[in-house]
C-alpha positions as CSV (number, residue, x, y, z in Angstrom):
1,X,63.1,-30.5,65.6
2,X,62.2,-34.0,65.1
3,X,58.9,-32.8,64.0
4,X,60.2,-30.7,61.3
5,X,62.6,-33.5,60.3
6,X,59.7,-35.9,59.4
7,X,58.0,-33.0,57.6
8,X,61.1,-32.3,55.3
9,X,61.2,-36.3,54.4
10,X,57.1,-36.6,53.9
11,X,58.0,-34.1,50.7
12,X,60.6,-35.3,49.7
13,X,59.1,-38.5,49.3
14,X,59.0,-39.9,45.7
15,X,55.8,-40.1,45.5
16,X,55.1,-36.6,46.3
17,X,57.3,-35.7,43.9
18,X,55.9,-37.2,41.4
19,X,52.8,-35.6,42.0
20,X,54.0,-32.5,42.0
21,X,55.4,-32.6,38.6
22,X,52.1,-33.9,37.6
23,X,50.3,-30.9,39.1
24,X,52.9,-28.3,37.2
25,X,52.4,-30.5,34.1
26,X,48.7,-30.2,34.7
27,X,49.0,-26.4,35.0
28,X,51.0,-25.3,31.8
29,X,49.1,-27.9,29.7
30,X,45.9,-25.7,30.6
31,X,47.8,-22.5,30.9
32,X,48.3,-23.0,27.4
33,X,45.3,-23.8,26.1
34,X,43.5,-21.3,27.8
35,X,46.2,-18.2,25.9
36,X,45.5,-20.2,22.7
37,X,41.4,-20.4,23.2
38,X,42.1,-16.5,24.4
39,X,44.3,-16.0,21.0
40,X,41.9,-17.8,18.8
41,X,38.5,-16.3,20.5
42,X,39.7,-12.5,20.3
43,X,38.9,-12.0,16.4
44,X,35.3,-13.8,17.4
45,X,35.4,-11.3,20.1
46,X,36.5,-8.2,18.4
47,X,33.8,-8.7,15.4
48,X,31.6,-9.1,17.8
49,X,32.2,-6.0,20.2
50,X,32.8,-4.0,17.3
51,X,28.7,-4.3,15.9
52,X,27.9,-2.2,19.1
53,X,30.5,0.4,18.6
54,X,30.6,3.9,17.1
55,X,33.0,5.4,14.6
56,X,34.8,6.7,17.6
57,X,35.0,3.6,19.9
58,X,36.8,1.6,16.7
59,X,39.2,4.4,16.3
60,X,40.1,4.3,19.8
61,X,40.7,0.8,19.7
62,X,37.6,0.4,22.9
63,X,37.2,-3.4,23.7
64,X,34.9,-4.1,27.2
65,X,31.4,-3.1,26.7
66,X,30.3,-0.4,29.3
67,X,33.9,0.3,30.6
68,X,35.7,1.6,27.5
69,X,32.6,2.4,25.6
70,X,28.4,1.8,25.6
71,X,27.4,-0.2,22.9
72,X,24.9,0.8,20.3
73,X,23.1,-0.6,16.8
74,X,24.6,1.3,15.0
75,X,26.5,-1.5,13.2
76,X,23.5,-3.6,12.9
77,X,20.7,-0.3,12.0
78,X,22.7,0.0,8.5
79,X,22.1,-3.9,8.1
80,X,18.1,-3.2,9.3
81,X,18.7,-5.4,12.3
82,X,18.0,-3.3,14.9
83,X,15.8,-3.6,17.2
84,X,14.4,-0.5,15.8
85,X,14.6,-1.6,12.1
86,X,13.5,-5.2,11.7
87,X,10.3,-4.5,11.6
88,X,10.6,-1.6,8.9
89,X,11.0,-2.0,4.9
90,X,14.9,-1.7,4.6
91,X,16.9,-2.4,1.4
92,X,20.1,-3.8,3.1
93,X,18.2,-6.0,4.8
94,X,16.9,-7.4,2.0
95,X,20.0,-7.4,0.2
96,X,21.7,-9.1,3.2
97,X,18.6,-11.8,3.0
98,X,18.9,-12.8,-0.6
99,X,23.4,-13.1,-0.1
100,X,22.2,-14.9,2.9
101,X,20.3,-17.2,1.2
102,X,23.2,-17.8,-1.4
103,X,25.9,-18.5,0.7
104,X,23.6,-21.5,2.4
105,X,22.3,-22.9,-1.2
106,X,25.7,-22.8,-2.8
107,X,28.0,-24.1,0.4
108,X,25.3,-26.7,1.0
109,X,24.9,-28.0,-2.1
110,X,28.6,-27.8,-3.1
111,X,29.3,-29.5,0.0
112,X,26.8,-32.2,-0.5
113,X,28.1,-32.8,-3.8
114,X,31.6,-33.2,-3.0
115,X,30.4,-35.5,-0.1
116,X,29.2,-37.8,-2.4
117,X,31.5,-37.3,-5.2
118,X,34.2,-37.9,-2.9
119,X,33.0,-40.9,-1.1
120,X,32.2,-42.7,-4.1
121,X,36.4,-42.3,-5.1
122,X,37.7,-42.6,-1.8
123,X,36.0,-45.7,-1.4
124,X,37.1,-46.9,-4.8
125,X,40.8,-45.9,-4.0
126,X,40.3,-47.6,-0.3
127,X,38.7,-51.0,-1.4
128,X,40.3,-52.0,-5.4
129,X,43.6,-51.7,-7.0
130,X,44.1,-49.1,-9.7
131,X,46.9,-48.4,-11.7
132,X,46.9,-45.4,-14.7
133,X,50.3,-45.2,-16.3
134,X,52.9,-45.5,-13.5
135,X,50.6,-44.1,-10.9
136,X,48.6,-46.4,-8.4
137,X,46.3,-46.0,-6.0
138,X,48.7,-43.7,-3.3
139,X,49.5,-41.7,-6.1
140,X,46.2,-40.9,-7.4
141,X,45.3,-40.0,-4.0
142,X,48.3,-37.4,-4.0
143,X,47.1,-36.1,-7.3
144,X,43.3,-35.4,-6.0
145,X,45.3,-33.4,-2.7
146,X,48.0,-31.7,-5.1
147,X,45.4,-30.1,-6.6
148,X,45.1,-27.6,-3.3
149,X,48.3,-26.1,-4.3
150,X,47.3,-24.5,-7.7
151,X,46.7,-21.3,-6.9
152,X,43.2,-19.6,-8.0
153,X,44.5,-16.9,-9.8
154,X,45.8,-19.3,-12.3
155,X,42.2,-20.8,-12.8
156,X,40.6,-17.0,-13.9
157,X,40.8,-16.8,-16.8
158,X,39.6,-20.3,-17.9
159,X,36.9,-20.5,-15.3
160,X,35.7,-17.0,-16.5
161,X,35.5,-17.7,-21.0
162,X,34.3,-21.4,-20.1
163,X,31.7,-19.9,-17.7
164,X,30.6,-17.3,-20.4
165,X,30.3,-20.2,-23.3
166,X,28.2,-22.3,-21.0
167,X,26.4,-19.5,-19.3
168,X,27.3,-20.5,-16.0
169,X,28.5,-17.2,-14.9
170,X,26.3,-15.1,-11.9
171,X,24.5,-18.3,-11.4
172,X,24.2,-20.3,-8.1
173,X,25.1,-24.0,-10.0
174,X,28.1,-22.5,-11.3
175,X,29.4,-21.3,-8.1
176,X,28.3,-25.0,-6.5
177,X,30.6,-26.8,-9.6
178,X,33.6,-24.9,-8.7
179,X,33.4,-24.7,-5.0
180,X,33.0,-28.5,-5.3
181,X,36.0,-29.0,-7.3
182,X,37.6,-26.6,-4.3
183,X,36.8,-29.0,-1.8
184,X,36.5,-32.5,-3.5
185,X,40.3,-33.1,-2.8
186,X,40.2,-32.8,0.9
187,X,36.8,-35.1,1.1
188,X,38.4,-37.7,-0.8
189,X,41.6,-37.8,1.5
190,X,39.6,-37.7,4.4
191,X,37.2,-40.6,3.9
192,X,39.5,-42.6,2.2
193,X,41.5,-43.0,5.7
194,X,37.6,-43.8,7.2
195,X,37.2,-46.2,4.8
196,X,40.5,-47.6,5.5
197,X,39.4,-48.4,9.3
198,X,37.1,-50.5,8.1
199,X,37.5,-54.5,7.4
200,X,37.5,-55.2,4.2
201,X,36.1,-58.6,5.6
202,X,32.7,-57.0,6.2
203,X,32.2,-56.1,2.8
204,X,33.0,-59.5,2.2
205,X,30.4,-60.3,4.1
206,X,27.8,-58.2,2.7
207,X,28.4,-59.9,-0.4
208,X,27.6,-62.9,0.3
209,X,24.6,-62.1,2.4
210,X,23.4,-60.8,-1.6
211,X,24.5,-57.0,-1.7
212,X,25.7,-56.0,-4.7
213,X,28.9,-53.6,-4.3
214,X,26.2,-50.3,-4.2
215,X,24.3,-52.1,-1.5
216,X,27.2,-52.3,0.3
217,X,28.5,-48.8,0.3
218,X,25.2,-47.1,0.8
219,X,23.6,-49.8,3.4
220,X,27.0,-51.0,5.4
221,X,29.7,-48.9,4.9
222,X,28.9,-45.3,4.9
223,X,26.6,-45.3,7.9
224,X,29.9,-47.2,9.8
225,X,31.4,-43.6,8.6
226,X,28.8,-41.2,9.2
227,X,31.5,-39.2,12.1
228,X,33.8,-38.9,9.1
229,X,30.9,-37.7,6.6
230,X,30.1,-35.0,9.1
231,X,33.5,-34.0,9.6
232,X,34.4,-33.6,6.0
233,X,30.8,-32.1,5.4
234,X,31.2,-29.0,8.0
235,X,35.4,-28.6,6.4
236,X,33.5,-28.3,3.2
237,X,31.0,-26.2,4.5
238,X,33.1,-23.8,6.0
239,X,35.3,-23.9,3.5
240,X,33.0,-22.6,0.7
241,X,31.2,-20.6,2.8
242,X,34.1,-18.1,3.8
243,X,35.6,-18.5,-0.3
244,X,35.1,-15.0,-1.8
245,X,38.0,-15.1,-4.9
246,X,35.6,-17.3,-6.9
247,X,32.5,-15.3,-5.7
248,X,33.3,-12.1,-6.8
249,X,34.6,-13.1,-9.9
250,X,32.2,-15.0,-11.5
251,X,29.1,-13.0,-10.0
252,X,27.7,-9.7,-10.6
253,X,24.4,-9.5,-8.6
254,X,22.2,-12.3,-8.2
255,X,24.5,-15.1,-6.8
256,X,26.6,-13.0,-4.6
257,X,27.5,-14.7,-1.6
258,X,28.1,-12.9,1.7
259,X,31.8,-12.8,1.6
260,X,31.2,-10.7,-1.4
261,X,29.1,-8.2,0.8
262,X,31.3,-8.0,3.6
263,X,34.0,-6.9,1.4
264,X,31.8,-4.5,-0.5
265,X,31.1,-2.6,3.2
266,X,33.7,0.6,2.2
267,X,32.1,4.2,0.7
268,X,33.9,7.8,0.2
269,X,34.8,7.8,4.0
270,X,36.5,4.8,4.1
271,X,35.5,1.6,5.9
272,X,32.3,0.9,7.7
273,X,33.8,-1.0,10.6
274,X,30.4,-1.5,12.5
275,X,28.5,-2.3,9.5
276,X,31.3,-5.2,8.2
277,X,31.7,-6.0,12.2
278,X,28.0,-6.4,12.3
279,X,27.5,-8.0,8.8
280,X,30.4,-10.7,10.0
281,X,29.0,-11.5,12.6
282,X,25.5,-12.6,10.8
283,X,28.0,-14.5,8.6
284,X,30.1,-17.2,11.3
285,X,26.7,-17.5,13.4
286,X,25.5,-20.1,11.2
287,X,28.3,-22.0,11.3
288,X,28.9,-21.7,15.3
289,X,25.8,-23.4,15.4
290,X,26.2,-26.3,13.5
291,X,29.5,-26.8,15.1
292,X,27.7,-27.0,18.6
293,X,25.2,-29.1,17.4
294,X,27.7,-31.3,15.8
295,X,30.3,-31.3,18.1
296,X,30.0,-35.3,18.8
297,X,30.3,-36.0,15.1
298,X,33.1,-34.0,14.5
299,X,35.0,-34.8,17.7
300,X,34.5,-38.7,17.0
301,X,35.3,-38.0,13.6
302,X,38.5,-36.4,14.6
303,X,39.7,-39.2,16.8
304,X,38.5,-42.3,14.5
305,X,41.6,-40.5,12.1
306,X,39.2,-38.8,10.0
307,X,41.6,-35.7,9.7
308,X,45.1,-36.7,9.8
């Protein structure tokens, strides 16, 4: 009995206690991540799965490999991906090449150009005092982010006869304009808080070591930012690379983008779920893989405030 006694008053010690609700703490903190990672993976998943399945497996809604169904290139034969086909001449293959190569040059180059675009005003809105009418320097910064709520239904129409007048329209630089001014906002807002972290007492500095005001952004200041630069680089990559309202509607044929192409995977029979699982899948690989590789960037990015 005494035994027992000393057991029952070793737990319900404070310390113990306090462990306890540390451990159960511990628990549902990862218990719910894990359901969100599980919630968030399962599209990745399900696009995935789906390339290997037939038109019955997808009707029947089959989602492990070899228990519910056997997977097969079906999905990825129509693209000439297959094992089977990549070595054969095959016209959706090529087709998927050239949007391929489309969705890279425009989301690259529109990204770069809002990169530098946008550093070049956040740092001006970061470092001097403007002041246009009654708005300053907080409010210009709330006009460039504003601009995310116009819809892009309301731009059609002007985007479309001043595309036709400067005979922008089916070409890769006009796609790279407008997905630049899609994404300028958000670059601006996000380096201008990185640019805010920084002293302004080390471009004083600079200054009178002999930099002129270029030298200092270029040589001091942005590689202090490059996390931030990276982080706002792969939001405006991903960003323009999964836009498809401009795409389709100011492109016929050659600077189609692979949004475009997943969209255009229907015929008489209705949608080719293993052809637009498959073509998907081509499509977010490129940018798993520069998330992996940047992962540091983006993560130190994250925590330096980049993204607020």
């Amino acid at each position: 009995m005494a035994v027992t006694a000393d057991l029952d008053d070793s737990f319900a010690q404070p310390g113990n206690t306090q462990r306890a609700k540390i451990v159960v703490g511990r628990v549902l903190v990862y218990g719910a991540l894990i359901i969100w990672a599980i919630v968030c993976l399962f599209p990745i998943y399900w696009t995935v799965t789906t390339s290997f399945k037939s038109a019955i497996d997808v009707t029947h809604g089959h989602l492990v490999p070899w228990l519910d169904f056997i997977p097969n290139w079906k999905g990825w034969g129509s693209l000439g991906l297959s094992p089977d086909t990549i070595f054969q001449i095959s016209t959706p293959r090529h087709e998927f090449i050239g949007r391929f190569e489309n969705s890279i040059f425009i989301s690259i180059g529109a990204s770069l150009l809002a990169l530098l675009l946008g550093s070049l005003a956040a740092y001006g809105l970061s470092r001097f005092q403007y002041k246009f009418g009654p708005m300053k320097n907080d409010d210009i910064l709330f006009f460039f982010i504003s601009q995310l709520i116009l819809p892009p239904v309301v731009l059609a129409l002007p985007f479309l006869v001043l595309y036709k007048e400067l005979a922008l329209l089916d070409t890769r630089i006009g796609l790279i304009f407008v997905y630049t001014l899609t994404v300028l906002p958000i670059v601006v807002w996000i380096m201008r808080d990185q640019f805010n972290t920084i002293p302004v007492e080390l471009d004083e500095a600079a200054l009178v070591d002999g930099l002129s005001i270029w030298g200092v952004f270029f040589r001091i200041i942005l590689p202090i930012t490059l996390p931030g630069l990276v982080a706002a680089f792969i939001l405006s990559l991903v960003l323009t690379w999964n836009e498809y309202f401009f795409a389709s509607l100011l492109t016929a044929s050659d600077a189609k983008t692979l949004p475009v192409m997943v969209a255009s995977q229907t015929g008489s029979q209705g949608i080719n779920w293993w052809s637009m699982a498959a073509l998907s899948a081509a499509a977010i690989a490129p940018l798993v893989i520069v998330g992996i590789f940047l992962e540091r960037y983006i993560v130190k990015g994250l925590s330096t405030g980049a993204v607020k």
